[in-house]
C-alpha positions in Angstrom: -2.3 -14.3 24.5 -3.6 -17.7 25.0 -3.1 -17.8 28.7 -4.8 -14.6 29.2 -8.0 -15.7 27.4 -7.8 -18.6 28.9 -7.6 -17.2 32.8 -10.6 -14.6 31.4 -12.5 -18.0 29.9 -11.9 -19.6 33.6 -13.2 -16.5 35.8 -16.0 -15.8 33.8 -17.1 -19.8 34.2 -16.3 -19.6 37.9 -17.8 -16.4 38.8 -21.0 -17.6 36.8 -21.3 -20.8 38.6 -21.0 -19.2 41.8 -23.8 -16.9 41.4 -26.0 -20.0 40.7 -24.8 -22.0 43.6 -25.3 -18.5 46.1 -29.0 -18.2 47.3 -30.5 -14.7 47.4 -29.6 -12.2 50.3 -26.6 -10.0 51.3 -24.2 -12.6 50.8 -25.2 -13.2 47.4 -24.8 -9.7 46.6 -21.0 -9.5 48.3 -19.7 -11.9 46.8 -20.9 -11.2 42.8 -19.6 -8.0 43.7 -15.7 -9.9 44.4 -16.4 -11.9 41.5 -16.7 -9.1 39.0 -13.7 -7.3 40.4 -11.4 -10.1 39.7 -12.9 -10.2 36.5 -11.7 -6.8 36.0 -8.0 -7.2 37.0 -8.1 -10.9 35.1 -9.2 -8.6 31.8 -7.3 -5.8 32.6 -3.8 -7.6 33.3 -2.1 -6.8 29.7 -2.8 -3.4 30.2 -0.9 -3.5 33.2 1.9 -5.3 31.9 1.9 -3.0 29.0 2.4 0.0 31.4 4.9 -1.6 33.3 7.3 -2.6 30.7 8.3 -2.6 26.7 4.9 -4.4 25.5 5.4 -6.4 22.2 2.7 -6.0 20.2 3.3 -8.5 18.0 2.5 -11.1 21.1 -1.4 -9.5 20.4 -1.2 -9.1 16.4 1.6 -12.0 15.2 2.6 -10.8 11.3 4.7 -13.3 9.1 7.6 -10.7 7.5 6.1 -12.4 4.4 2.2 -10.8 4.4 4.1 -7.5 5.0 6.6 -7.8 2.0 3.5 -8.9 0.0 2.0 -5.6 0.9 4.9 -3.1 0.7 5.8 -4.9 -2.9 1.7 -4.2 -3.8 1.6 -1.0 -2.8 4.9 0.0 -4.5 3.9 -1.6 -8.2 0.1 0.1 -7.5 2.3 3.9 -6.9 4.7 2.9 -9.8 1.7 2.0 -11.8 0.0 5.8 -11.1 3.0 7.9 -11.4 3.7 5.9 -14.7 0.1 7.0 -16.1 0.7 10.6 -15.0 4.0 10.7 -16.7 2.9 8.9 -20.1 -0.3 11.5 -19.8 1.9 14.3 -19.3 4.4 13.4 -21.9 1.3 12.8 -24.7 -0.1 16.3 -23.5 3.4 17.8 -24.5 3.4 16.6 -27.6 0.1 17.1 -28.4 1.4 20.8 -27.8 4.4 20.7 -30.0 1.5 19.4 -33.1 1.7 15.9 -32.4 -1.5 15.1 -31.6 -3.0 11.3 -30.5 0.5 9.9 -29.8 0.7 7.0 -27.8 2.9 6.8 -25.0 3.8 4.0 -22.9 6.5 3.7 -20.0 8.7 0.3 -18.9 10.3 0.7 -15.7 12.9 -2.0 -13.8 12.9 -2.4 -10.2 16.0 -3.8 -9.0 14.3 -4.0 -5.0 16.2 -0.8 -4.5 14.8 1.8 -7.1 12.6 2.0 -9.8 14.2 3.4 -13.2 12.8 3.4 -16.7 14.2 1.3 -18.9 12.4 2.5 -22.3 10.2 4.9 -23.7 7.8 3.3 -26.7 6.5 6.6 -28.4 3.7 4.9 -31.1 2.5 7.3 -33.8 0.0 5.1 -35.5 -2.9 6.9 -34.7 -1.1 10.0 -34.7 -2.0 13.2 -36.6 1.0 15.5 -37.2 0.3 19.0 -37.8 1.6 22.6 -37.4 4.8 20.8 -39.5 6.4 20.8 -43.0 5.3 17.6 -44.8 9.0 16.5 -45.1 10.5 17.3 -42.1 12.1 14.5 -39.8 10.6 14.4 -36.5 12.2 11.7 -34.5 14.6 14.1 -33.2 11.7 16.5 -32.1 10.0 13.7 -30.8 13.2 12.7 -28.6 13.8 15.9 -27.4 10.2 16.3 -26.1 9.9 13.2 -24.6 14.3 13.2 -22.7 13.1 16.7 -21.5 10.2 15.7 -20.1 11.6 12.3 -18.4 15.2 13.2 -18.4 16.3 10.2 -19.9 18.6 9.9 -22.9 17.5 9.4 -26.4 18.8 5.8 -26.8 16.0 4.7 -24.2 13.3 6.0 -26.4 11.3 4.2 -29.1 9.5 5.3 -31.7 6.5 3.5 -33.9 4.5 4.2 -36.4 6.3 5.4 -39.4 7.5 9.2 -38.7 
């Protein structure tokens, strides 16, 4: 890449020196029009060689595998991070259905660098407002079963807070 801009750099220098040496007249006029042609095939050499065999792009556009690990992990916690929300939202919707109403719901996930898997399930009913229920009925279970349906995960891997 270097040696290309640099043999571009060298033309354009030449070729513009040489039309303020060159008087006016046909001459003049020939020779600019030489100049800018090999200015042409001087520009358009990579695009030659591209066409001509396996072009490696990263001779244009370098990229440490570091940046692009960076990236991919970014991207992957930002998805993890959305599909989390939609499951805890989804999960609070459910129960808000079932008569537990304002529950809060929050997800932890593990990534072991090959795939993501939840490792808990924190169910807070502090805020909560249970209705549609008997006052002493248990509903931990209820609550479990919701919530494992939902996320397919067994009851052991779900929390629940707040005093139920």
């Amino acid at each position: 890449m270097k040696e290309w801009l640099l043999s571009v750099t060298a033309v354009v220098l030449l070729s513009v020196l040489l039309e303020l040496l060159l008087t006016e007249g046909k001459i003049k006029k020939y020779v600019s029009g030489v100049i800018r042609l090999v200015v042409i095939v001087v520009v358009f050499v990579p695009v030659i060689k591209f066409v001509k065999s396996d072009f490696d792009w990263t001779d244009i556009f370098p990229q440490t595998e570091v940046s692009q690990t960076v990236v991919d992990e970014n991207t992957l916690a930002f998805i993890d991070g959305m599909k989390r929300e939609e499951a805890e939202k989804e999960v609070e919707n459910k129960l808000s259905s079932v008569g537990i109403k304002d529950a809060d719901v929050n997800i932890y996930t593990y990534d072991d660098g090959e795939k993501i898997t939840i490792s808990y399930i924190s169910v807070d009913l502090y805020a909560a407002v249970i209705t549609g229920y008997e006052e002493n009925i248990i509903l931990t279970e209820k609550i479990k079963e919701t919530v494992g349906e939902i996320l397919t995960v067994s009851e052991d891997k779900i929390i629940i807070y707040g005093g139920v």
